[in-house]
C-alpha positions as CSV (number, residue, x, y, z in Angstrom):
1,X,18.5,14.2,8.5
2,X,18.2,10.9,10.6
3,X,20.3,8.1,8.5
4,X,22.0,4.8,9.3
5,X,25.3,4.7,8.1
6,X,26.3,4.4,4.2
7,X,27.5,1.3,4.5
8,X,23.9,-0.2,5.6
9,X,22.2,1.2,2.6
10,X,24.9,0.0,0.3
11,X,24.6,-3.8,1.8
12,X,20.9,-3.4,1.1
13,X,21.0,-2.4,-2.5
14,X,23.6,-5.0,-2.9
15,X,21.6,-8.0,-1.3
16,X,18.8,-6.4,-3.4
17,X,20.7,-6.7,-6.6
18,X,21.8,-10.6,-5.8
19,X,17.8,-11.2,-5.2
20,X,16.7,-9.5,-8.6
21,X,19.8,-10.3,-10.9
22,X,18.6,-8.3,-14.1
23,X,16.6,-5.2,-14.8
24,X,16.1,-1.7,-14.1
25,X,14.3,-1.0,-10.4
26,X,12.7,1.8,-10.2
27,X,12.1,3.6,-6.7
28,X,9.5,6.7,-6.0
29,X,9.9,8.7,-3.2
30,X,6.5,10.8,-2.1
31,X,5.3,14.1,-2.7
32,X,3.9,17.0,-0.4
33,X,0.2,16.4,-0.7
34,X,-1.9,19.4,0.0
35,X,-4.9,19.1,2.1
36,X,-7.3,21.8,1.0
37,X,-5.2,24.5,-0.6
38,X,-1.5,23.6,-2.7
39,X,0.7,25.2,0.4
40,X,-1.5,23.8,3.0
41,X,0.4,20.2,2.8
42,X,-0.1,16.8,5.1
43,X,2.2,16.4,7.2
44,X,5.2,14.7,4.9
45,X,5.7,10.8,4.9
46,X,8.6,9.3,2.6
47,X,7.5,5.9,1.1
48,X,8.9,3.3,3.4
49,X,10.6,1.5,0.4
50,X,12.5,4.2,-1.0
51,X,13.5,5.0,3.1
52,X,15.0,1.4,3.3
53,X,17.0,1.4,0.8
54,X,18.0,5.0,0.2
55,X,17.6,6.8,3.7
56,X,15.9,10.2,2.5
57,X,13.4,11.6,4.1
58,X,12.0,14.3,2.3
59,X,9.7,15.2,-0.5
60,X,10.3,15.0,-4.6
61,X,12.9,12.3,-5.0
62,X,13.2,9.1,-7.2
63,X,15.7,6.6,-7.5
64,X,16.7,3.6,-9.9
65,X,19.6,0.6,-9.5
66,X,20.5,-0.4,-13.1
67,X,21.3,-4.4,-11.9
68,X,23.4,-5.1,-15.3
69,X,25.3,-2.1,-15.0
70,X,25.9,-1.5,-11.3
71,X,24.7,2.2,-11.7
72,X,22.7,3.6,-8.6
73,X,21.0,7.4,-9.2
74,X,18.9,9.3,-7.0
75,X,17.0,11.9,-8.7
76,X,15.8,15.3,-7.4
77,X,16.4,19.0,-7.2
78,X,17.9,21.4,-5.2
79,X,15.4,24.0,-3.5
80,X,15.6,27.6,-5.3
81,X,15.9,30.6,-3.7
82,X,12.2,31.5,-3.5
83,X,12.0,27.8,-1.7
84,X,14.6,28.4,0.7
85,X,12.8,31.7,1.8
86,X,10.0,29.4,2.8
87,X,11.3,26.2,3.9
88,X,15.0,27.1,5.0
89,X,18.0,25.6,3.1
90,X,18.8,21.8,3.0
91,X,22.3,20.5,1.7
92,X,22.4,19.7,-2.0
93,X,21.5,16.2,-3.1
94,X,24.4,15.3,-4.1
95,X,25.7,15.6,-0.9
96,X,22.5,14.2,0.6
97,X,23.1,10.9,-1.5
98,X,26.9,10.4,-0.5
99,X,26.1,10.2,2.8
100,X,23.8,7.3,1.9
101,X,26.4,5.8,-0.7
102,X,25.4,7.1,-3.7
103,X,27.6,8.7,-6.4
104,X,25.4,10.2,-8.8
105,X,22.4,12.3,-8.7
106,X,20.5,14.1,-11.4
107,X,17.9,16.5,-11.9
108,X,14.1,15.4,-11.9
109,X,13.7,15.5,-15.1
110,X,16.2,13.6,-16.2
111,X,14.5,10.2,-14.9
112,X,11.8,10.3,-17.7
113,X,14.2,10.4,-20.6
114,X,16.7,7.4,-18.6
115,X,13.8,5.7,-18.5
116,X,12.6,6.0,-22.3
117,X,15.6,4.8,-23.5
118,X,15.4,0.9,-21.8
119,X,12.8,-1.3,-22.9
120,X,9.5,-1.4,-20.6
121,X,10.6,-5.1,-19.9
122,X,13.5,-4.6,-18.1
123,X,11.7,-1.8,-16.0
124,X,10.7,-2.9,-12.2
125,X,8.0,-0.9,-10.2
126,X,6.2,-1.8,-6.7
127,X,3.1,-1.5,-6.7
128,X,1.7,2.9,-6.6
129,X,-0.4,4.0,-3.7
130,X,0.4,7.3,-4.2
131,X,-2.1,8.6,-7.4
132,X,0.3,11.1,-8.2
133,X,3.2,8.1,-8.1
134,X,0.9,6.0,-10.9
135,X,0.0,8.9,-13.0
136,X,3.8,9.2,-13.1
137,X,4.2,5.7,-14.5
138,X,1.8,5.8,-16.6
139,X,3.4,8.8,-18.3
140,X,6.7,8.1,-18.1
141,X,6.1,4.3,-19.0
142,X,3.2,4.8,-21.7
143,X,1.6,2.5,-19.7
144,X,-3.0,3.0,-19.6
145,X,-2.9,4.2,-15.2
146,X,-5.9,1.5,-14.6
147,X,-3.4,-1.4,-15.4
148,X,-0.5,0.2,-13.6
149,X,-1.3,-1.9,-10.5
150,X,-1.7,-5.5,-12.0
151,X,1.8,-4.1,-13.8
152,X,4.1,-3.9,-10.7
153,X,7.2,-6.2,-10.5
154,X,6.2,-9.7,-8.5
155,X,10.0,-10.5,-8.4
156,X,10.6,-7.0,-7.1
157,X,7.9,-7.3,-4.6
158,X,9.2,-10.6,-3.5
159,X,12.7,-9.4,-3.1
160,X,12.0,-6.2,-1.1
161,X,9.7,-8.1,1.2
162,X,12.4,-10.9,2.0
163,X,14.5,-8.0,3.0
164,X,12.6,-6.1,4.8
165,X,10.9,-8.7,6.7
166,X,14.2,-9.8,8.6
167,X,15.1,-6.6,11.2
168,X,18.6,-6.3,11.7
169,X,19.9,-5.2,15.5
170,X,19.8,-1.4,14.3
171,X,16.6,-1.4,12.9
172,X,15.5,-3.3,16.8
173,X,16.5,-0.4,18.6
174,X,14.7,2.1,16.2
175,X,11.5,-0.1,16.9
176,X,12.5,-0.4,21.0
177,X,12.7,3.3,20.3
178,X,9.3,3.6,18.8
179,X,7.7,1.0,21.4
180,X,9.3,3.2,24.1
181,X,7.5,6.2,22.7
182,X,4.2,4.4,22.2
183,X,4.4,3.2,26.3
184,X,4.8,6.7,27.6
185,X,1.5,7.7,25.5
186,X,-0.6,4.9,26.7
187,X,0.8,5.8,30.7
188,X,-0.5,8.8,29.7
189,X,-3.6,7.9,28.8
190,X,-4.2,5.1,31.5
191,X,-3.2,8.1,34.1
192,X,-5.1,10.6,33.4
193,X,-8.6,8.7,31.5
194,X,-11.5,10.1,33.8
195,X,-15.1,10.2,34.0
196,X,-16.4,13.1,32.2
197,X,-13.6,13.4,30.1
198,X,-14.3,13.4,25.8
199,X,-12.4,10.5,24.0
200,X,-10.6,13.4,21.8
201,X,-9.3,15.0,25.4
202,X,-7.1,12.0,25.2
203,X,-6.5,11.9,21.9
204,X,-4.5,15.4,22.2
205,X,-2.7,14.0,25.4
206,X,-1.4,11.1,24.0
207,X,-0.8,12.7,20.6
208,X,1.3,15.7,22.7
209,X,3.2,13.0,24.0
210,X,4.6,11.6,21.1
211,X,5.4,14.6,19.8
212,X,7.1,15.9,23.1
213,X,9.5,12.6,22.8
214,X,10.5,13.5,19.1
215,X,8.4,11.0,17.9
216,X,4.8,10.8,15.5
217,X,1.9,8.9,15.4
218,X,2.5,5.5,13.4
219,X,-1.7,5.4,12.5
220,X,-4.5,7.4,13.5
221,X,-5.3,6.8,17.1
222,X,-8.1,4.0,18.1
223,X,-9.4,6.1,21.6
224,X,-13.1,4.8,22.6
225,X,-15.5,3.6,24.7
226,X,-16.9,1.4,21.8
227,X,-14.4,-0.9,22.0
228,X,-16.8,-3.1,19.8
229,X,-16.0,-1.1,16.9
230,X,-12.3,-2.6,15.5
231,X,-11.0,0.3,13.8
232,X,-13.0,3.8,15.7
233,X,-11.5,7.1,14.7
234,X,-14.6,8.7,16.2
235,X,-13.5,10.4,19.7
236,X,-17.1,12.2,20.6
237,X,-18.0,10.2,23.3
238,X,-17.6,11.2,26.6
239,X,-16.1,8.8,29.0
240,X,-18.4,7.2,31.8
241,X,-18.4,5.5,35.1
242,X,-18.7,1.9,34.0
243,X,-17.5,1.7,30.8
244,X,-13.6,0.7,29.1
245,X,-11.7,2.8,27.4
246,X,-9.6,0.9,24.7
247,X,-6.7,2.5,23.4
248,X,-4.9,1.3,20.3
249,X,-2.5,3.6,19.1
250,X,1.9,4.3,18.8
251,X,4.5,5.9,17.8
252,X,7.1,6.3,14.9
253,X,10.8,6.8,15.9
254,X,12.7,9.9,14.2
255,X,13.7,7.3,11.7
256,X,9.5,6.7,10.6
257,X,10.0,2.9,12.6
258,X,6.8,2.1,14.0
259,X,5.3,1.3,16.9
260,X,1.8,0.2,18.2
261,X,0.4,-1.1,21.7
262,X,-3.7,-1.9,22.9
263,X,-4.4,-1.6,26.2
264,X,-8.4,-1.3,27.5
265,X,-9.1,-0.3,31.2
266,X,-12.0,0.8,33.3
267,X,-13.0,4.4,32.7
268,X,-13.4,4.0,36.6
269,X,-11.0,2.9,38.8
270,X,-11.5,-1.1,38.6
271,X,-13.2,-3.7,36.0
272,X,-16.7,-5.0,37.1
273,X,-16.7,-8.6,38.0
274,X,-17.8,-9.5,33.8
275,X,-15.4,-6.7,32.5
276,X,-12.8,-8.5,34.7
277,X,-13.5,-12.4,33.6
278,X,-13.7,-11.4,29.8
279,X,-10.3,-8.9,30.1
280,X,-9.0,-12.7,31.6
281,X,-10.0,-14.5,29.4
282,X,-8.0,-12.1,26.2
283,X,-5.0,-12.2,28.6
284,X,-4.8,-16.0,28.6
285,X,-4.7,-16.4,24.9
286,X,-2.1,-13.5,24.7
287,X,0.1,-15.4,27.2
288,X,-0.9,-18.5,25.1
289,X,-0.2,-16.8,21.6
290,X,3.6,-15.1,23.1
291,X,4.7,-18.9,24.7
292,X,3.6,-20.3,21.0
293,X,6.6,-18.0,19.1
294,X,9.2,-19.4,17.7
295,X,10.8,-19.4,14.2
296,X,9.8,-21.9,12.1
297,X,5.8,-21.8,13.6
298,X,2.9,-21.2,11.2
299,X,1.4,-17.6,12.5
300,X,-1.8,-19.3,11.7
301,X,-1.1,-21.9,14.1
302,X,-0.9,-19.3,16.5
303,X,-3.3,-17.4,15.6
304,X,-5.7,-20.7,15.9
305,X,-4.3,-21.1,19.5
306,X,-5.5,-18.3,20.5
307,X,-8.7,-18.3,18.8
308,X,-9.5,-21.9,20.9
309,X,-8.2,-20.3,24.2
310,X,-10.8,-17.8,24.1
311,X,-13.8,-20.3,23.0
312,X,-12.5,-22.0,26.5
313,X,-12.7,-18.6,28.0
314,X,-16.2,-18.1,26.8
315,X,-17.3,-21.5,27.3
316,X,-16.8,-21.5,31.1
317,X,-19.0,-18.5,31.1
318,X,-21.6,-20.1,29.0
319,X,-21.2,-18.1,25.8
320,X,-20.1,-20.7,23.7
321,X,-21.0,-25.0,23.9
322,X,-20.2,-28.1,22.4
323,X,-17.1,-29.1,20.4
324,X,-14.4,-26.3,20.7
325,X,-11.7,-28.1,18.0
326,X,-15.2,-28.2,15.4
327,X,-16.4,-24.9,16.6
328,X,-12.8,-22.8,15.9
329,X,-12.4,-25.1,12.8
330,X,-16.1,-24.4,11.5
331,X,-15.3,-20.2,12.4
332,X,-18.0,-20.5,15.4
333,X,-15.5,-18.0,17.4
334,X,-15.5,-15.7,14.9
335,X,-18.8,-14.1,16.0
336,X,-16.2,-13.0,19.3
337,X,-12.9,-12.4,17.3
338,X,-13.5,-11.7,13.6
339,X,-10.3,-10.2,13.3
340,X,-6.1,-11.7,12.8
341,X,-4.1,-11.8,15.8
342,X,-1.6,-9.4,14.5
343,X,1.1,-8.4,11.8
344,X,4.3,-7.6,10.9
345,X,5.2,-4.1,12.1
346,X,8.8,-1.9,10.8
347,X,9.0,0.8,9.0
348,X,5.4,0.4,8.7
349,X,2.9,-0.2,11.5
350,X,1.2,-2.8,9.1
351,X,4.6,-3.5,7.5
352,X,4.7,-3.7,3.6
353,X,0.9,-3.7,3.7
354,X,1.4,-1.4,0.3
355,X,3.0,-4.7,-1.5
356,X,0.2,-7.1,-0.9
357,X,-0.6,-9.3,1.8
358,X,-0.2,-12.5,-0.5
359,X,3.6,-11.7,-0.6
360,X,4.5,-9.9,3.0
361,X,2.0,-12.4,5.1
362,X,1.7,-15.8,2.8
363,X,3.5,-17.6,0.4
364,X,2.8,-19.1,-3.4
365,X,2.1,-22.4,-1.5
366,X,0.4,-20.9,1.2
367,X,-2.2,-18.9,0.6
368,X,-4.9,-16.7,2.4
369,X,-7.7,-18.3,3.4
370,X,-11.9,-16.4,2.4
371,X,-13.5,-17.6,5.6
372,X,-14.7,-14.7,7.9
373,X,-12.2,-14.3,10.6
374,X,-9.2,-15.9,9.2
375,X,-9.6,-13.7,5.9
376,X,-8.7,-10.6,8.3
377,X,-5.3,-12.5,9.2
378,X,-2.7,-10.6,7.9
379,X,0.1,-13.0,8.6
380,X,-0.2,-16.4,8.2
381,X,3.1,-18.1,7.1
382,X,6.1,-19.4,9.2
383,X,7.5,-17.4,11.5
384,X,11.5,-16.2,11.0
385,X,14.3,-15.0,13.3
386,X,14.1,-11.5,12.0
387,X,10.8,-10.8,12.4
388,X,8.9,-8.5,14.2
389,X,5.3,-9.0,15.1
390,X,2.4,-7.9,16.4
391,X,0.4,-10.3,18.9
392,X,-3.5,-8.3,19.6
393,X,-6.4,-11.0,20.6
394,X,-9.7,-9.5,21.6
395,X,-13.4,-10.3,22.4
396,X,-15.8,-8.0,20.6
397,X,-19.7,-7.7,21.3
398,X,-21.0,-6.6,17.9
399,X,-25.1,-6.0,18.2
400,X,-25.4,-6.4,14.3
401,X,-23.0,-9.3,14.2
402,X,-25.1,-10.8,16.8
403,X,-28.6,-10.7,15.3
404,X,-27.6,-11.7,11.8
405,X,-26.0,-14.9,13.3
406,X,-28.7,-15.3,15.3
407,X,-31.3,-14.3,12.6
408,X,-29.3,-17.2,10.5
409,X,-29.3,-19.6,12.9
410,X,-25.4,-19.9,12.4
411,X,-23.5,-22.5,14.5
412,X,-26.4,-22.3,16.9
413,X,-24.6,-26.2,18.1
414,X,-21.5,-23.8,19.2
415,X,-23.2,-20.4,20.5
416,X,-25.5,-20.1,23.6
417,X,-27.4,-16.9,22.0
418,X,-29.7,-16.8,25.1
419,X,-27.1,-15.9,27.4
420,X,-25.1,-13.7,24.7
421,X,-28.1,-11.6,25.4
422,X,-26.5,-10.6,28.7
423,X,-23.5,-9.3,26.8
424,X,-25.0,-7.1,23.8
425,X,-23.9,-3.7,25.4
426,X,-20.7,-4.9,26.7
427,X,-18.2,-3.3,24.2
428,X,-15.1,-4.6,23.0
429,X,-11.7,-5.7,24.7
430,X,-8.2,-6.3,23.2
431,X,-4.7,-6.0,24.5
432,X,-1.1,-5.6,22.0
433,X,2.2,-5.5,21.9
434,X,4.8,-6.2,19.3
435,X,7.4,-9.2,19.6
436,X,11.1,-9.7,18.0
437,X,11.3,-13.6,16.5
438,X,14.8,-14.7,18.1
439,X,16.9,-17.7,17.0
440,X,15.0,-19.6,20.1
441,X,11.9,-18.0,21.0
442,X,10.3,-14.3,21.1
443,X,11.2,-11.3,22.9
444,X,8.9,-8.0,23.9
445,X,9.7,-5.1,21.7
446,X,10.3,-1.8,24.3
447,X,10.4,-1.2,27.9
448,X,6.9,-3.8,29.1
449,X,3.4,-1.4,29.9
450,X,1.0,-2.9,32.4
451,X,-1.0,-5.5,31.1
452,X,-2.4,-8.0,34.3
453,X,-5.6,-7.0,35.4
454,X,-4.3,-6.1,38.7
455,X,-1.4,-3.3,37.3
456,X,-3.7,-1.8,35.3
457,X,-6.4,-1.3,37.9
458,X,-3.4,-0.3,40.1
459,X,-2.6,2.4,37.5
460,X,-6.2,3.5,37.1
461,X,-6.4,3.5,41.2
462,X,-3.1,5.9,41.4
């Protein structure tokens, strides 16, 4: 099993403890989860959480740090004989939990009666995603399961995310790791992408590729020609002369840390002269959005930076008029970018995104703004040394988007719908990769894939 050392876990139970103070936290590992029989299971994924701070990666376990009395238990149960027939023999937990710096371990069942005998009050949970995890609560804590949610521990939240949020050098070269990983499948993909080809062709390719370099997919793969579409798990189409392929997609590491890269390229061998002036215009406000980082920057700052590079972008072409500080302020660009330009990434690919946005990407003073475009930003408060980031602008042609604008008349003073015309079948670009906040700047998580318009046609042409 893929650890860090003891001493790691035990420093972050410890800081955890300072942050909380008082109470009872209360950790829940995941389950097998059977797709369409009970021994038919999912492939297993160990909530990130209970990884952090206890290291285990496998199925039925549960842990709790008693802050007042310094007591740290992992729960769980040895596999029987009839299990070990099926699934081979692990080492018993409580050797399991030494080598993550834990003492004392007891059987499953013994968590609901610790539990019962501590008022409610004193009880911390993070927020279920799991339904089997909040059925759990709601038994064990005699808590109705439709108010579990709105009953999870703020304070907890707060503290797990302050942690987590700040990478330390080991967790870096798990997510260089991962990055690596998630550049050999995209060099895949870019390689071997040709006309004829089905999307899903490439989806096993690059999906074979993680797996041949130890690693996993991080999310289900975005691989299409309908680059329009933000989030397009369909992989039907087959690929065509003229047309871009955009790839959004990466790896975890052994140790489940994530990574996740965008690249879009000619199905063919180069871009056509408007393929290549919008694919410039989304690499300028990258380059734009990467110079901006920094600790100690509002990510909404940057976000907005990039948003007004690419109404200059589409301006020059004609796309967009007028006022481009009123237009980005008033959401004009929106109809082009509705989306955030990223978010954080660890031991998640959206990292913490189970805890709430409001705590992992804002702040009590800062809050989420409702207006389209900016209500998809994931991360919008000050950037820390620590962090790690995602930075993923795009221009996307959305037919329906279009005609209900237009339909509206919305910000007609800021969009030149006449010539949009032009672009209604053009698709969708974006480019990613994921950046490391440093003390003075930013630096690029994994060994750099092509991303100027000349090395990726240079790719395509090999």
């Amino acid at each position: 099993m893929n650890t860090f050392s003891k001493e790691t876990y035990i420093g972050r139970r410890k800081r955890l403890k300072e942050k909380i103070g008082s109470g009872i936290l209360l950790f829940l590992g995941n389950e097998e989860s059977s797709s369409n029989f009970k021994d038919n299971w999912y492939p297993f994924r160990q909530d990130s959480s209970f990884l952090y701070f206890f290291g285990l990666d496998m199925p039925g376990l549960a842990a709790i740090i008693d802050v007042d009395q310094d007591l740290e238990i992992i729960f769980g149960d040895n596999l029987t004989t009839l299990e070990v027939i099926w699934q081979g023999a692990h080492p018993p937990i409580s050797e399991l939990a030494e080598a993550v710096g834990i003492q004392i371990t007891q059987a499953k069942n013994e968590l609901p009666k610790f539990l019962a005998k501590h008022p409610i009050q004193k009880i911390h949970f993070l927020p279920p995603y799991r339904p089997e995890n909040s059925l759990k609560l709601a038994e064990w804590l005699s808590i109705p399961n439709p108010e579990i949610p709105s009953l999870a521990s703020v304070d907890f939240i707060k503290a797990v995310v302050a942690l987590r949020s700040i990478k330390s050098e080991e967790e870096i070269r798990e997510i260089h790791k991962a990055v690596n990983i998630s550049v050999s499948m995209h060099k895949r993909a870019m390689k071997e992408a040709k006309p004829g080809m089905k999307e899903y062709q490439l989806l096993g390719l690059v999906n074979g590729e993680a797996l041949a370099l130890g690693g996993h997919l991080s999310f289900p793969p975005i691989i299409t020609i309908n680059g329009q579409i933000l989030h397009n798990h369909n992989y039907s189409n087959t690929l065509t002369e003229g047309k871009m392929l955009l790839g959004d997609f990466g790896a975890e590491s052994a140790m489940r840390y994530a990574g996740d890269i965008t690249r879009t390229f000619p199905v063919g061998v180069e871009f056509s002269s408007s393929q290549k002036e919008i694919y410039q215009i989304v690499f300028h406000a990258y380059q734009a959005a990467v110079a901006a980082l920094k600790p100690g920057i509002r990510f909404k700052t940057v976000h907005l930076l990039a948003c007004k590079r690419l109404a200059e972008g589409l301006k020059e072409l004609g796309l967009m008029k007028g006022n481009l500080d009123d237009a980005v302020e008033k959401g004009a660009h929106a109809l082009f970018f509705q989306c955030g330009l990223g978010h954080m990434m660890g031991l998640d690919v959206h990292d913490m995104e189970d805890l709430g946005e409001e705590y992992v990407g804002y702040t009590d003073a800062f809050k989420k703004s409702k207006e389209f475009g900016l209500r998809s930003l994931r991360l919008g408060k000050e950037l820390e040394s620590g962090f790690v980031i995602t930075i993923e602008p795009g221009i996307y042609f959305i037919p329906q988007l279009i005609d209900q604008w237009q339909a509206e008349n919305l910000h007609n003073e800021y969009i030149n719908y006449e010539k949009l015309a032009q672009y209604r079948n053009f698709g969708g670009i974006r480019v990613e990769d994921g950046y490391w906040i440093t003390d003075s700047g930013s630096q690029i998580l994994g060994d750099p894939l092509e991303i100027e318009l000349a090395d990726v046609e240079r790719i395509r042409g090999k």
